[in-house]
C-alpha positions as CSV (number, residue, x, y, z in Angstrom):
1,X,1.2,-51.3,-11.9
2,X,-2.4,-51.8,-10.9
3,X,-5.1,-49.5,-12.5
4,X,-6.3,-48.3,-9.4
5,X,-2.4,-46.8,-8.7
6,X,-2.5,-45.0,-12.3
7,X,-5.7,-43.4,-11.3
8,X,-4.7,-42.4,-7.8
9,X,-1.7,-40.8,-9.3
10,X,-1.8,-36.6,-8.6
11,X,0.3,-36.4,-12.6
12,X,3.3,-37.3,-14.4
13,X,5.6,-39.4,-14.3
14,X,3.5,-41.7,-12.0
15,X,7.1,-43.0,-10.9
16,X,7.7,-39.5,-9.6
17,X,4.8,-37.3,-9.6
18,X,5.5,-33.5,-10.6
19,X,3.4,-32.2,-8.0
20,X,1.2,-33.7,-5.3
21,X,-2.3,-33.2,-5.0
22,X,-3.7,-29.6,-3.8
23,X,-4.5,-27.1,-2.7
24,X,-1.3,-25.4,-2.6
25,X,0.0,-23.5,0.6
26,X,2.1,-20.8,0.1
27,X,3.8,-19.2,3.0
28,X,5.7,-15.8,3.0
29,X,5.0,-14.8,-0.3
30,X,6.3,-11.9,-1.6
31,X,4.9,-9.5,-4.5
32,X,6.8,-6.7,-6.5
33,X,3.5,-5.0,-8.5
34,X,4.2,-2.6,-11.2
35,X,1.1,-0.2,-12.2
36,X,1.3,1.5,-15.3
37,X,-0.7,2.6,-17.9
38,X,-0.1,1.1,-21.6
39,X,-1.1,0.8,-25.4
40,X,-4.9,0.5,-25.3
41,X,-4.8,-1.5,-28.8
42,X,-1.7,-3.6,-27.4
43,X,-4.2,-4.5,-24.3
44,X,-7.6,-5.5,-26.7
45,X,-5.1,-7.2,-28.9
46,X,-3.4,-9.3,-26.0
47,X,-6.8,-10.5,-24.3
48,X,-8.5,-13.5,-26.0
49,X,-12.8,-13.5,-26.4
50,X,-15.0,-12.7,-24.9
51,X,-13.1,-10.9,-22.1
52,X,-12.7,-7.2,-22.8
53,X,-10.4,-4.4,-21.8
54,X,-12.0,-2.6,-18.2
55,X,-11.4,0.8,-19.7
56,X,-8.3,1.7,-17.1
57,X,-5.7,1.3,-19.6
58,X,-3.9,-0.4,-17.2
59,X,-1.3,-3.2,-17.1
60,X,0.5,-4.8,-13.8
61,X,4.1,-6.3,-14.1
62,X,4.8,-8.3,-11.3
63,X,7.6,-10.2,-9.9
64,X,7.1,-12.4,-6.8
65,X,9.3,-14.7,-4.5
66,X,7.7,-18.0,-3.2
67,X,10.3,-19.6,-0.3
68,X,7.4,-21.9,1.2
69,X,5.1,-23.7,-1.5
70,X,3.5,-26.8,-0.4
71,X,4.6,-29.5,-3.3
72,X,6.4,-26.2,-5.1
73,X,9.2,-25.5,-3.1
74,X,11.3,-22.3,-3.2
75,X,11.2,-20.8,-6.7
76,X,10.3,-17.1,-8.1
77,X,8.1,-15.9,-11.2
78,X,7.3,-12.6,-13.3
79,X,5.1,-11.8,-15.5
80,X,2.1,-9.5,-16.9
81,X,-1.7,-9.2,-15.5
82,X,-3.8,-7.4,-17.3
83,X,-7.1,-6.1,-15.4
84,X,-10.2,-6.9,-17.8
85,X,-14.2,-7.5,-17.9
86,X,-15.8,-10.9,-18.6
87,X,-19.7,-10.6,-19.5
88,X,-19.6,-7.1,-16.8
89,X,-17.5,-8.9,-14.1
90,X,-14.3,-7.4,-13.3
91,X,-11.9,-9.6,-13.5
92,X,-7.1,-10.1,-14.0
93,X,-6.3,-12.0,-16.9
94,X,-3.0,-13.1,-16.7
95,X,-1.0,-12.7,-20.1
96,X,2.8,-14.0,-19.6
97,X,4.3,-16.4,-16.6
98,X,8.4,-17.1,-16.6
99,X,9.7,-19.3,-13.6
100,X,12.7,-20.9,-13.0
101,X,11.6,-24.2,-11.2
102,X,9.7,-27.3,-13.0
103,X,7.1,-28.4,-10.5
104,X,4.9,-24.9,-10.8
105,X,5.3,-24.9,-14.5
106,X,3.8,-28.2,-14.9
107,X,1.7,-27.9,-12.3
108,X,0.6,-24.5,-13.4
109,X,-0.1,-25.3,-17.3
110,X,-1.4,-28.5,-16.5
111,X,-3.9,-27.3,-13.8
112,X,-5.1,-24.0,-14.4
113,X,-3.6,-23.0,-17.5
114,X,-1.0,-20.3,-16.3
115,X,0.8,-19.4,-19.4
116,X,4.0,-20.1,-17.4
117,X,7.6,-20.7,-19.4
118,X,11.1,-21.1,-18.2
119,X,12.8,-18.1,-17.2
120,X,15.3,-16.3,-14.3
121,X,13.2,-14.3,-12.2
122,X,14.8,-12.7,-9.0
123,X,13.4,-10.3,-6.6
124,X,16.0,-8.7,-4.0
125,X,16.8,-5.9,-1.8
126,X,19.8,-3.8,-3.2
127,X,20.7,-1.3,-0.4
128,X,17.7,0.9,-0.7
129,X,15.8,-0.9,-4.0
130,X,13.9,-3.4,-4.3
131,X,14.7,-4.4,-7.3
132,X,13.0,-7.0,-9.8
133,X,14.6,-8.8,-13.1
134,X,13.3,-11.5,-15.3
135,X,16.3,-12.7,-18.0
136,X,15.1,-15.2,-20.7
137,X,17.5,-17.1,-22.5
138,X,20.3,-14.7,-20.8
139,X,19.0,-11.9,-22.2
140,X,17.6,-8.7,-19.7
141,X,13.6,-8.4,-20.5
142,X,12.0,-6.6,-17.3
143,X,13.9,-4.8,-14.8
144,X,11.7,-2.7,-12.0
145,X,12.6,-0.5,-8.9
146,X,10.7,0.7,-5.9
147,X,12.5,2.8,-3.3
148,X,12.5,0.2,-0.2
149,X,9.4,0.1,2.0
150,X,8.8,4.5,1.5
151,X,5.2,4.1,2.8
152,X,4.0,1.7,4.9
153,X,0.2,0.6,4.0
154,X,0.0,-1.0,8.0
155,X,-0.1,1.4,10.9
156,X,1.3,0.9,14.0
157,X,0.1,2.1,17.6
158,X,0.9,1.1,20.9
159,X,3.2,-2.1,19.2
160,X,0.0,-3.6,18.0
161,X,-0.5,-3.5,14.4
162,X,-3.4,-2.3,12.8
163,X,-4.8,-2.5,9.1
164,X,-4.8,0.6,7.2
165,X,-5.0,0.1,3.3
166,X,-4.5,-3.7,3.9
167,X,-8.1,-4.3,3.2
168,X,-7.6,-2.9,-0.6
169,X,-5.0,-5.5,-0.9
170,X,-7.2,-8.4,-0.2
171,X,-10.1,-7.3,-2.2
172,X,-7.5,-7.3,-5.3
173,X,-6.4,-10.2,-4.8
174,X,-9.8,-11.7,-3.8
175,X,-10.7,-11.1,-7.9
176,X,-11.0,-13.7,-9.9
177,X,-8.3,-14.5,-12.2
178,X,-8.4,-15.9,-15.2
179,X,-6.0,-17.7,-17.5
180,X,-6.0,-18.8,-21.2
181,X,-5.5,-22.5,-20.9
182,X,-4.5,-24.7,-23.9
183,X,-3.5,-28.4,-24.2
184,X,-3.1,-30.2,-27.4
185,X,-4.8,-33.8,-28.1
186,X,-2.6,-37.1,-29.5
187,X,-3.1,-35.9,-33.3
188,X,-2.3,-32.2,-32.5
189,X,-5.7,-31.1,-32.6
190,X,-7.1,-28.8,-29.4
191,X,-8.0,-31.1,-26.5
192,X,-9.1,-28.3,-23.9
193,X,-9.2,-24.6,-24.7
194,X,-10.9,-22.7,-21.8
195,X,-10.8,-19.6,-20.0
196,X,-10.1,-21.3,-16.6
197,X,-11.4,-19.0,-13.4
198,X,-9.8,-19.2,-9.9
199,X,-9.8,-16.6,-6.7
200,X,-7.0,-17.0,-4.1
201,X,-8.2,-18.1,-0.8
202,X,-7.5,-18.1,3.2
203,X,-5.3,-14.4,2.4
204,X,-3.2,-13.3,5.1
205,X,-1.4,-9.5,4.4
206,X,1.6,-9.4,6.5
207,X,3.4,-6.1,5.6
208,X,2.7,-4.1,2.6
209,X,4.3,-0.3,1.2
210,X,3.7,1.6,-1.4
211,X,6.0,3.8,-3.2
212,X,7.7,5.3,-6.4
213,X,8.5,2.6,-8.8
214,X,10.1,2.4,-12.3
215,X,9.8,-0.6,-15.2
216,X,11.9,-1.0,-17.8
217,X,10.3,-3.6,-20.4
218,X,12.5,-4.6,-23.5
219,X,11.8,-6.7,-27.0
220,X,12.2,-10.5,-27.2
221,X,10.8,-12.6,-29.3
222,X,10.3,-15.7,-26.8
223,X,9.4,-13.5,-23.9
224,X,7.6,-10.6,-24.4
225,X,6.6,-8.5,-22.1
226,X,7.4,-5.5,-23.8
227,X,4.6,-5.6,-26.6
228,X,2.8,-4.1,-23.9
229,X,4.3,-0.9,-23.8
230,X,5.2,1.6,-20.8
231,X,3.5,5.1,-21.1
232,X,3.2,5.8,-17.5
233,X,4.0,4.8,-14.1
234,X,0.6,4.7,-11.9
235,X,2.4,3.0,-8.6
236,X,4.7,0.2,-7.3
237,X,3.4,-1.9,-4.7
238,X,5.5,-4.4,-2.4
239,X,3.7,-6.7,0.4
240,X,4.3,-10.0,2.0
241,X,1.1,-12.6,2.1
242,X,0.4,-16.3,3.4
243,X,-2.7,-17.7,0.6
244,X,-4.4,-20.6,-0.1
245,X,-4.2,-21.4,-4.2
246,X,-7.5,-23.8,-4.6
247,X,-8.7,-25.8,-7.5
248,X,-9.7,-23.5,-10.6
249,X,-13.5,-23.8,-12.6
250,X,-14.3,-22.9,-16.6
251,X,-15.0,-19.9,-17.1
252,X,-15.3,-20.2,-20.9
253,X,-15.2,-23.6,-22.9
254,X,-14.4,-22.1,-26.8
255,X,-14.6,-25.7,-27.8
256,X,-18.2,-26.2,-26.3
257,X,-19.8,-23.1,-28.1
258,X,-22.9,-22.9,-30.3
């Protein structure tokens, strides 16, 4: 094997690359988000410096299905955001990642940083429910409800379609999100440890509802979600998007410091 193949080579195994080169397409994806307000000492503990808490109090559970990935494939994930500030900028930090298909996770840690771990995610329709559950290890930790498409965020007139609230949508998740990303050197020591920054791009809202919602979160010690208690239930939200996921910058180098 030639230098000049090693180099060209997207990431590991060179024999049989996890993941190609991006960006990544994602087609039909579709998001289960869980508003709620939480612990506000649970929150400032969970995010890392510099970023702080925005002051809402508020965490988002989310479960989301991904059919069409380009170099992904079909898989799902859950997990917790948690809305923050970095130097005055608003900005999601996400906390927790479990998925159940190798590609993103390696793809995910190794690129960006998502703090992405195995898991069994699965987002469904049960009669009138949409209905999200993440088990670890075979073990129930999240389990969320919304009543099925109650309140339709896109209007309809004359057969056309026409954007109500669909415009919010995009704006949130136009933000830039941030991820804790960590990678060990040879000896064990800490080869990168950044705040990696990244905002979705080319977003296309195909349907989205809003509605009543309830979240369940319970204790594990290898995934858990529920050290960030629920107090309150602010909203559910359920839409269906195509996005572009680009290249990520840093944000924060902690290893680059004075």
């Amino acid at each position: 094997m030639k230098i000049e193949q090693i180099l060209r080579s997207p990431a590991m195994p060179v024999a049989s690359p996890s993941y190609p080169r991006g960006p990544y397409r994602f087609i039909d994806r579709e998001y289960l988000i869980i508003v709620y307000e939480s612990d506000p000492d649970a929150i400032r503990q969970t995010l890392p410096e510099p970023l702080e808490p925005d002051g809402s109090g508020q965490v988002l559970y989310e479960f989301i299905k991904m059919p069409d990935s380009s170099g992904f494939g079909d898989y799902q994930e859950s997990g917790v955001v948690i809305p923050a500030k970095f130097q005055g900028q608003h900005i999601n930090f996400t906390a927790q990642m479990y998925l159940d298909c190798h590609p993103p996770i390696a793809g995910g840690r190794e690129i960006w940083g998502f703090p992405k771990k195995l898991g069994h995610p699965n987002l469904c329709v049960m009669h009138d429910t949409l209905t999200g559950e993440l088990k670890y290890s075979g073990v129930t930790v999240a389990l969320a409800t919304m009543a099925y498409k109650h309140e339709n965020l896109i209007c309809s007139h004359s057969g056309l379609s026409i954007a109500c609230d669909v415009t919010a949508i995009e704006e949130k998740m136009k933000k830039t999100q941030v991820n804790l990303k960590i990678i060990p050197d040879i000896d064990g020591s800490l080869k990168i440890a950044q705040l990696v920054a990244y905002n979705l791009e080319h977003i296309t809202i195909k349907g989205a509802w809003e509605g009543p919602a309830r979240l369940a979160l319970f204790p594990h010690v290898n995934a858990p979600v529920a050290d960030l208690p629920v107090k309150k239930i602010v909203t559910g939200l359920h839409f269906t998007a195509d996005l572009t996921l680009p290249y990520g910058r840093v944000l924060y180098d902690y290893l680059k410091t004075d």
